[in-house]
C-alpha positions in Angstrom: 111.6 102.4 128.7 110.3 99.2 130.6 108.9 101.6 133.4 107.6 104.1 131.3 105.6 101.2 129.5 104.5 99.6 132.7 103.0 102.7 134.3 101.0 102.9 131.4 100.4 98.6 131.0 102.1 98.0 128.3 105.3 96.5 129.2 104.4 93.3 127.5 106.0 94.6 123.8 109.8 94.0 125.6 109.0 90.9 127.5 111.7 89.4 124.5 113.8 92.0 124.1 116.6 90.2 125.1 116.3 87.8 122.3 116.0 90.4 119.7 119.1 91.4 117.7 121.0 95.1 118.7 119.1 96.1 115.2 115.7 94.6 116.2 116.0 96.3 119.5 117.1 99.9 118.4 113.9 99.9 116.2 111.6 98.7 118.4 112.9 101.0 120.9 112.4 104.3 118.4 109.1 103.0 117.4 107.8 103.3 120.9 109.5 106.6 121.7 107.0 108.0 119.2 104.5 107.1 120.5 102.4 109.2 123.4 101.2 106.9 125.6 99.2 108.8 128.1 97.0 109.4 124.7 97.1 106.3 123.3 95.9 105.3 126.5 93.0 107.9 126.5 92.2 107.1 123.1 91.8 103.7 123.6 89.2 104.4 127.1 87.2 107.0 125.2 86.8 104.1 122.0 84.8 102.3 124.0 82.1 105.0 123.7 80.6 106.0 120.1 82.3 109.2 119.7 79.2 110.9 117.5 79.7 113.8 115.4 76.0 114.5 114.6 73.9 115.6 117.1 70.1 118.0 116.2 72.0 121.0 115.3 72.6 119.2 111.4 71.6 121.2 108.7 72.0 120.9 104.9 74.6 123.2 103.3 73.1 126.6 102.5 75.9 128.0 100.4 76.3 124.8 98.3 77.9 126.1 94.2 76.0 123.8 92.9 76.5 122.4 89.0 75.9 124.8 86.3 72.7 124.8 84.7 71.9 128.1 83.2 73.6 130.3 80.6 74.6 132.6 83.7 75.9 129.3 85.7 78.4 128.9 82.7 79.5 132.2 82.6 80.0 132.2 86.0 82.3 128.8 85.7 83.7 130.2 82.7 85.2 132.8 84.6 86.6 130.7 87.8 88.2 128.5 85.3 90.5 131.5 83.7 90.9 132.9 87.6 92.3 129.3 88.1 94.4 128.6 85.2 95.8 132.4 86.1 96.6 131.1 89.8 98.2 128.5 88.2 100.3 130.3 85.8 101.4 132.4 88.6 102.9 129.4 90.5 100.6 129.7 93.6 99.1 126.6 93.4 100.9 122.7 93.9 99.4 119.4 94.0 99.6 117.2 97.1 98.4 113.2 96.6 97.7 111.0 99.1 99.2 107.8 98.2 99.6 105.7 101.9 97.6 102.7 101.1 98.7 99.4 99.8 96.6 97.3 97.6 95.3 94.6 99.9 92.0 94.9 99.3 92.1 94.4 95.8 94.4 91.7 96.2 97.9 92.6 95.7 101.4 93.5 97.9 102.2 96.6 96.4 101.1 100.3 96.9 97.4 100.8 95.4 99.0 103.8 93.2 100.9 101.1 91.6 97.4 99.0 90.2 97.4 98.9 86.3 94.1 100.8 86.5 94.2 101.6 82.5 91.2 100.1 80.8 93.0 99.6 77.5 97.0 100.6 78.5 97.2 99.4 81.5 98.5 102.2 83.4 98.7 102.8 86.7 97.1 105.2 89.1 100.0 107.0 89.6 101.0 107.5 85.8 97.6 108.6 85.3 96.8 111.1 88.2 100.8 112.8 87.7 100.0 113.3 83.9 96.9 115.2 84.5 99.3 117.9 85.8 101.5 117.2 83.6 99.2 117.7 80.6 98.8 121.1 82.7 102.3 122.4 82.5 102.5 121.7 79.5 99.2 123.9 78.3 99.8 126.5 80.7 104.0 126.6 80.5 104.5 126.4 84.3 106.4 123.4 86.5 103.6 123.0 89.0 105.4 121.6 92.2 103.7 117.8 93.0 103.9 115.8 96.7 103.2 112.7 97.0 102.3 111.8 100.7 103.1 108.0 101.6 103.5 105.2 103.9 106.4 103.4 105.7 104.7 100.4 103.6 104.3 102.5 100.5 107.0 105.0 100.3 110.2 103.4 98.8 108.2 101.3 96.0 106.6 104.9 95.3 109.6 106.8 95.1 111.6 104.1 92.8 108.2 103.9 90.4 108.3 107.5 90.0 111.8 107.7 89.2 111.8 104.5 86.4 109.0 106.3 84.9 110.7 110.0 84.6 108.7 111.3 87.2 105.4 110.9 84.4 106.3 114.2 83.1 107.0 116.2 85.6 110.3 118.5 86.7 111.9 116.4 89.1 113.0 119.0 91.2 109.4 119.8 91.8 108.4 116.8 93.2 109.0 116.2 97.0 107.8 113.0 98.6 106.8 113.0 102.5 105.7 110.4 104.7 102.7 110.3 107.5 103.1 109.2 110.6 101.6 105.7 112.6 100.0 105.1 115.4 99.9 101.5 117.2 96.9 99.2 117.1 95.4 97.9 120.1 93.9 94.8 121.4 90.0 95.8 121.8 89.1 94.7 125.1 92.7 95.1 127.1 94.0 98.3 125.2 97.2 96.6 125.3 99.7 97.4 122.1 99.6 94.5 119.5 103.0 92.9 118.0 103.2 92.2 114.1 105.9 89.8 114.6 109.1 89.4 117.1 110.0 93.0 118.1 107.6 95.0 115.8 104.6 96.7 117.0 101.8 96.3 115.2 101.8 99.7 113.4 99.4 101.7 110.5 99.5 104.9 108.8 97.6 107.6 111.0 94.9 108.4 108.6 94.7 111.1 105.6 94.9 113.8 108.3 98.4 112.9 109.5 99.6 115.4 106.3 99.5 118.2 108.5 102.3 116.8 110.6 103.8 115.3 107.5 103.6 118.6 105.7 105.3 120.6 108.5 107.6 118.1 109.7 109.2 117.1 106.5 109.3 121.0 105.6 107.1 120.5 102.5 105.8 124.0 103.9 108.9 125.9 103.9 109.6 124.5 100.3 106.1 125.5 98.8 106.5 129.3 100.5 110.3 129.0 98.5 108.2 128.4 95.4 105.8 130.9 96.2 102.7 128.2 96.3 99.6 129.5 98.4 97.2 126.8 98.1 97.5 122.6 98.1 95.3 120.5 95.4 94.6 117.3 97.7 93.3 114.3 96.3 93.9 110.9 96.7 95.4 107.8 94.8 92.3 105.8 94.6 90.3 107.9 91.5 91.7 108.1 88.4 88.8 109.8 87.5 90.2 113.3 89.6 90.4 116.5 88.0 94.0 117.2 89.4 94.6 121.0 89.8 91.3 121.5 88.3 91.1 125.5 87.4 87.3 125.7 87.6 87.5 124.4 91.4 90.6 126.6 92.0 88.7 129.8 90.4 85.6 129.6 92.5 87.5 128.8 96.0 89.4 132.2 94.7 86.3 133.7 94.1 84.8 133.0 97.5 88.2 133.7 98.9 87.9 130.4 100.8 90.6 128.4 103.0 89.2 125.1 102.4 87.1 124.1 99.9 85.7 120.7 99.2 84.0 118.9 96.0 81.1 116.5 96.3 79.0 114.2 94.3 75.0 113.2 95.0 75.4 109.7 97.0 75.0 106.3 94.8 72.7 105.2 97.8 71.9 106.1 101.3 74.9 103.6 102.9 77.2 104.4 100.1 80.7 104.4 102.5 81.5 108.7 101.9 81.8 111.3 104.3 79.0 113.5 103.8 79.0 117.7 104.1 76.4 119.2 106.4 76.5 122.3 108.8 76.4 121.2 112.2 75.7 124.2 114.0 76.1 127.2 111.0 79.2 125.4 110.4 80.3 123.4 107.3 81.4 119.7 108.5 82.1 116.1 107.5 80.7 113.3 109.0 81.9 110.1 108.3 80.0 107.1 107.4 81.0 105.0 110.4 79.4 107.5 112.3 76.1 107.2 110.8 73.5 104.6 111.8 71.2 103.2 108.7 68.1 105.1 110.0 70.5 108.3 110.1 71.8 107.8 106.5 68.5 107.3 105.0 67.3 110.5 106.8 65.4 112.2 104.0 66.2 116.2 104.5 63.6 119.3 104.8 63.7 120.3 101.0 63.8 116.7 99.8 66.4 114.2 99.3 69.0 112.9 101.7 70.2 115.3 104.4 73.5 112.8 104.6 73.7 113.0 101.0 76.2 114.6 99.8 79.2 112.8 99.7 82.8 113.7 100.0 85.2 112.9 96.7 88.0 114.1 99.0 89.3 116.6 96.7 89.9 119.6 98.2 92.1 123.0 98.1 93.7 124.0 101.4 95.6 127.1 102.0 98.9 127.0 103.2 98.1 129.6 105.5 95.0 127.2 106.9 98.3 124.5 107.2 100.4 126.4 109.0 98.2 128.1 111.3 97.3 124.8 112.5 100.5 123.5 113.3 101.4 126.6 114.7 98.9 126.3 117.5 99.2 122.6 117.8 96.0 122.0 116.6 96.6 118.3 115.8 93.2 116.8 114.0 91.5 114.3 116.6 92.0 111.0 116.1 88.9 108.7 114.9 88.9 105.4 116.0 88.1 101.5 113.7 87.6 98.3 114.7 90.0 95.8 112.6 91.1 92.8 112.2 95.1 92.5 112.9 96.9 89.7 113.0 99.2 89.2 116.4 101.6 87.8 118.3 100.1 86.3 121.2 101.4 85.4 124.7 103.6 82.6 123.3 105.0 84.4 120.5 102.3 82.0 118.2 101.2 84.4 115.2 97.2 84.8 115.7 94.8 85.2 112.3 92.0 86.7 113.8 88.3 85.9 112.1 86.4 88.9 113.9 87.8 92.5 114.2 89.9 92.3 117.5 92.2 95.5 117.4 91.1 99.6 117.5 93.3 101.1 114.7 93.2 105.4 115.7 93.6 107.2 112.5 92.6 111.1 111.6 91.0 112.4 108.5 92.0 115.2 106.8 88.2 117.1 106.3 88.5 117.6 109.8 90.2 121.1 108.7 87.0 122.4 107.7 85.7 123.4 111.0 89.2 125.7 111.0 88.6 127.6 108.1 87.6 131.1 108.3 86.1 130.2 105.7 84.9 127.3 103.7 83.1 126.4 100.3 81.7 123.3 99.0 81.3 122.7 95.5 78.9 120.0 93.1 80.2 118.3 90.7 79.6 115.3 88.1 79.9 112.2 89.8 80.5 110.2 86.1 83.3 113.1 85.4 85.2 113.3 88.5 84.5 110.5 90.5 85.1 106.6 90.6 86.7 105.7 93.0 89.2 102.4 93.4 88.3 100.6 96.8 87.1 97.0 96.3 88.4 93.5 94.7 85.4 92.7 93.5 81.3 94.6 92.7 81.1 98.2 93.1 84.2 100.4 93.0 86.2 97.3 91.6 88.5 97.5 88.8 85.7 95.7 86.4 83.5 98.7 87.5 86.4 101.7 87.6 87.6 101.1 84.2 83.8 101.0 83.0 83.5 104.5 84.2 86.7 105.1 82.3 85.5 104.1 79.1 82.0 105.6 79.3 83.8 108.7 79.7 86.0 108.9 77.3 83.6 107.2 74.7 81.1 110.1 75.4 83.9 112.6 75.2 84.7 110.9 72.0 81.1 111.0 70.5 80.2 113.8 71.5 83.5 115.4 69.8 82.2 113.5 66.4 83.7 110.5 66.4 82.1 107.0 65.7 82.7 104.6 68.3 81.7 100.8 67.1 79.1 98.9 69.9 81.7 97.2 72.5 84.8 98.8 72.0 87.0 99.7 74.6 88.3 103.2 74.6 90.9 105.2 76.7 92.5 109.0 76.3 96.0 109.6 78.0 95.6 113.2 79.9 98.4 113.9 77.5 95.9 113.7 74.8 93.3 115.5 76.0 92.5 116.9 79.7 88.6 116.9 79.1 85.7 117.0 76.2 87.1 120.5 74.6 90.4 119.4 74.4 89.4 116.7 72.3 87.2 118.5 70.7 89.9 120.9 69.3 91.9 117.8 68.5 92.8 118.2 64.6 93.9 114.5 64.9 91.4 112.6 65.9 90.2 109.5 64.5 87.0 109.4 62.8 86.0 105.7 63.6 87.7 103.8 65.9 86.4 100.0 66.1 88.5 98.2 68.1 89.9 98.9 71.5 91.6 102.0 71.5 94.2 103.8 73.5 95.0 107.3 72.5 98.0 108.6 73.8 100.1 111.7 73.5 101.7 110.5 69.8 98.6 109.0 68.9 96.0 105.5 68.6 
């Protein structure tokens, strides 16, 4: 192992090895035999150019399915919606969340999916993303097969919250949990592998697009095809807002017999941080934010608007046939590259707490599929419906602001259905209760005033 590190300069990470316990070692030791470092070493020389995605063959989308509008729009989502709910019944479709990240950013040492998101119960985003297909099964009278994709920081705490909590619902037999893979950061300017602590690499999840590997090499795959499942729901941890499993989406990337299909929202603002869909070339694409300069995001396009702006909810459907072709043919998703801040060992062994990003963190994203579908659909939808997103401590996307979309939402759904909510009242619906406005519209039981917060859950205020 030392000379395979040194030909490629990183020797350093067993300079101590021989203080390390016989446990310390072994771990180290299968951390780095996971790793490739002829690429890591590539990956590293090519960061120090801007890899660009955009060049002047970007286009807007031309085969956008926009929102409904006209009485022929409605039909026309009227009828995905029963093709979905039909796919469903069937047993073709599971749902696959993304659930790798931990809750630093807004402040706490636990898995974000674990953040009491609940406006008025407190829930997490877990319970509140697995009862949206639960509330499914239960309407449709199918067990619709759930993974949950995690973290070597996220997956145990995952596992044992899903299993105090009954699994939210769902058939425990259906739910499989898989983990992604890591890649090592590196020190900016040398390239050089960073240590977390004595014997441990500084490691992080490889990006959204490692669930192609985690997919395969877990054999989620060959359990879905036991199930007969043909096509993944993806969506992530961070919206509660997410239509999980959502028929209307499922119907129309039926419809358009699509193998990846993709949901977007009109941007808040030109710099909002969301991938946004184009066509590079003919060819439907995202390009990231990170890749965009200010001039290029505020790039108004030739019909009006932004051409950037469109923006990515990353919810998606994915074939499994799309899945495994890829890992069939190797096609691993590139790797994208971030400048971070990561703490480090130094030379002494002295823990650094760096100020200024000083590492390159390689991760890949997952709507790099797109480009390998034979075909690919992107449909609109309803930013205050669908999409609110959990990223920040604090100002936009915070909890102050997530749960606010929460109960705008649900007070609409609730006014609009005919009941009076008093000024200032705080107001959330369990999935279990109602899955959108027409379910709570058909609800014989519900209230006729409600003046003070509320939760209605399955049973009830």
């Amino acid at each position: 192992m030392r000379r395979r590190l040194a030909a490629f300069g990183q020797d350093h990470v067993l300079q101590d090895a021989e203080e390390l316990t016989p446990g310390d070692l072994r771990r180290l030791l299968r951390d780095l035999l996971a790793i490739d470092l002829e690429r890591l070493q590539r990956l590293w020389q090519t960061s120090a150019a801007r890899l660009r995605t955009v060049g002047p063959g970007v286009s807007p989308l031309r085969n956008l399915v926009a929102r409904p509008h006209t009485s022929a729009d409605f039909q026309r989502f009227d009828r995905a919606r029963r093709g979905g709910e039909e796919w469903l019944r069937q047993g073709r479709v599971a749902a696959l969340l993304v659930a790798g990240g931990e809750g630093t950013r807004l402040g706490v040492n636990y898995p974000k999916g674990a953040f009491p998101i609940g406006p008025v119960s407190g829930r997490s985003l877990y319970q509140i993303l697995a009862e949206r297909v639960t509330a499914l099964c239960q309407r449709l009278g199918v067990a619709i097969p759930y993974l949950v994709m995690t973290s070597d920081a996220t997956d145990l705490e995952t596992r044992d919250l899903f299993e105090r909590h009954n699994y939210f619902g769902l058939e425990p037999a259906r739910v499989r949990f898989l983990r992604q893979g890591t890649m090592p950061a590196v020190d900016r300017e040398t390239g050089k592998m960073l240590m977390a602590g004595p014997g441990a690499l500084a490691l992080s999840p490889d990006g959204h697009g490692g669930v192609i590997d985690a997919l395969t090499h877990s054999g989620s795959v060959d359990f879905l095809r036991q199930l007969g499942v043909e096509h993944l729901y993806y969506h992530q941890v961070d919206n509660p807002l997410a239509r999980v499993c959502d028929p209307e989406f499922l119907g129309l990337h039926r419809e358009f017999e699509s193998e990846a299909s993709t949901k977007v929202v009109s941007k808040l603002h030109p710099t909002e941080k969301m991938g946004a869909l184009v066509e590079i070339n003919g060819q439907i694409q995202i390009v990231e934010y990170s890749d965009l300069t200010p001039s290029e995001a505020a790039q108004p396009g030739p019909h009006g608007g932004l051409l950037y702006g469109l923006g990515n909810t990353a919810m998606h459907v994915f074939s499994l046939e799309l899945i495994e072709r890829l890992s069939a043919s190797g096609g691993r998703l590139p790797f994208h590259c971030s400048h971070k801040v990561v703490p480090h060992l130094d030379e002494s062994g002295q823990l650094v707490q760096p100020s200024t990003p000083n590492a390159i963190k390689f991760e890949r994203f997952v709507f790099d599929i797109l480009p390998a579908a034979r075909n690919a659909l992107v449909v609109e939808t309803d930013r205050a419906e669908e999409f609110c997103p959990l990223k920040n401590q604090s100002g936009e996307f915070s909890p102050e602001h997530v749960r606010a979309a929460m109960v705008d939402l649900h007070r609409r759904w609730l006014e609009q259905s005919g009941t009076r909510v008093a000024p200032g009242v705080r107001v959330e619906i369990s999935p279990l209760r109602a899955l959108d406005l027409a379910d709570l519209a058909n609800d014989p039981h519900r209230p006729e005033v409600i003046d003070t917060d509320t939760f209605l859950g399955p049973e009830g205020p």
